[in-house]
C-alpha positions in Angstrom: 20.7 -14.0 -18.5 17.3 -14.1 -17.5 14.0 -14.0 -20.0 10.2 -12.5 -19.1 7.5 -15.5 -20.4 3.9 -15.2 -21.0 1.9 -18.7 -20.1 -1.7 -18.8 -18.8 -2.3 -15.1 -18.6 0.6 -14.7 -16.4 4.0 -12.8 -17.0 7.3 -14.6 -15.2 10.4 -13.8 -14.7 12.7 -16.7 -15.7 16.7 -17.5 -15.4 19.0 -20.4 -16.0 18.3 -23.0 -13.4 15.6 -22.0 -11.8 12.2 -23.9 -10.9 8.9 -22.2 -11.7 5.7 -23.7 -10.9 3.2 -23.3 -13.7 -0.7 -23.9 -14.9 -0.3 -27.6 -15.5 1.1 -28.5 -19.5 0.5 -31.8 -21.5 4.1 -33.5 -20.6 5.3 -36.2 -18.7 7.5 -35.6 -15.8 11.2 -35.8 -17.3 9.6 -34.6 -20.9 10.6 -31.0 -22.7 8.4 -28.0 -23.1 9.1 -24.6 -24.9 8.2 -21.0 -24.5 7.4 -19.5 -27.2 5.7 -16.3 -25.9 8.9 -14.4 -25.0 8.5 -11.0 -24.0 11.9 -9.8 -23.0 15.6 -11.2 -23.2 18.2 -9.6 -20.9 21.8 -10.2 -19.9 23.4 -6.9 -17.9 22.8 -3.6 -19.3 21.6 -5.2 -22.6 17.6 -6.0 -23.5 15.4 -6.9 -25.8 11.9 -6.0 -25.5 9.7 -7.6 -27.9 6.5 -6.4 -30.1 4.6 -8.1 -28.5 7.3 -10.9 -28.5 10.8 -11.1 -29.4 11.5 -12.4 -32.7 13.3 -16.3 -32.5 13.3 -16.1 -28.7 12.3 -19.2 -27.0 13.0 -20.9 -23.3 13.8 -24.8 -23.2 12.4 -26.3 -19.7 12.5 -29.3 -18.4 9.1 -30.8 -16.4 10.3 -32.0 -13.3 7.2 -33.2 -11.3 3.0 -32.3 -12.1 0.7 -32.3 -8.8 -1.7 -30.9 -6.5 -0.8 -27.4 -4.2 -2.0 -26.6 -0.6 -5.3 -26.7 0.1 -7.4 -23.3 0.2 -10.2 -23.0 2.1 -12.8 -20.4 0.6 -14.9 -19.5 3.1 -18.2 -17.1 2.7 -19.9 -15.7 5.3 -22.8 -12.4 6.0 -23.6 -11.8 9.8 -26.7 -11.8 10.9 -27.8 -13.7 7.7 -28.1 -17.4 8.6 -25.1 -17.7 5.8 -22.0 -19.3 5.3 -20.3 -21.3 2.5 -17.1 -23.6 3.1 -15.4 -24.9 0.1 -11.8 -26.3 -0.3 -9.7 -25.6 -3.7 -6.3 -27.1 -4.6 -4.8 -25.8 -8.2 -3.3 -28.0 -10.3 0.9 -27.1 -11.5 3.8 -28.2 -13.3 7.2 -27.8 -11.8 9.4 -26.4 -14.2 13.2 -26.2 -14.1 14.8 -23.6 -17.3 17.2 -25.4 -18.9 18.2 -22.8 -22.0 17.4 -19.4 -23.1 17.8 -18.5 -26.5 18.0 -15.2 -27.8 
């Protein structure tokens, strides 16, 4: 079975098990959080594509660690112009692992 979820802009694909890193959420490590923005439920030939979401659908994960990803360098730069800008990024996440989906 495997669900499509809308958080932070961004569509996922999501199935039981698996670990999805996400924009960070308000919960400790170990703590619950819930999809509510389902878009699609589908297990084999069957799915249900929701209106914009699918009526009493929801995803139960589990938040398994927050941090920090790789740092990015962002790096600007015109020839001939005297100019370049260097700037480091790293993006906050939550590691999620999908604990239930219910349909």
């Amino acid at each position: 079975m495997y669900a499509i979820i809308e958080h932070g802009g961004k569509q996922l694909r999501v199935e039981k098990d698996a670990l999805i890193k996400v924009d960070p959420v308000n919960v400790e490590a170990g703590g619950q959080y819930s999809f509510d923005k389902v878009l699609a439920v589908g297990e084999g030939e069957s799915l249900a594509i929701g209106r914009p979401y699918v009526s009493g659908a929801s995803v139960a994960a589990e938040v398994v660690e927050s941090g920090r990803g790789e740092k990015l360098i962002v790096f600007k730069f015109k020839r001939r112009k005297r100019y370049k800008r260097k700037q480091g990024h790293r993006q906050n996440y939550s590691l999620l692992k999908i604990n239930t989906i219910n349909q």
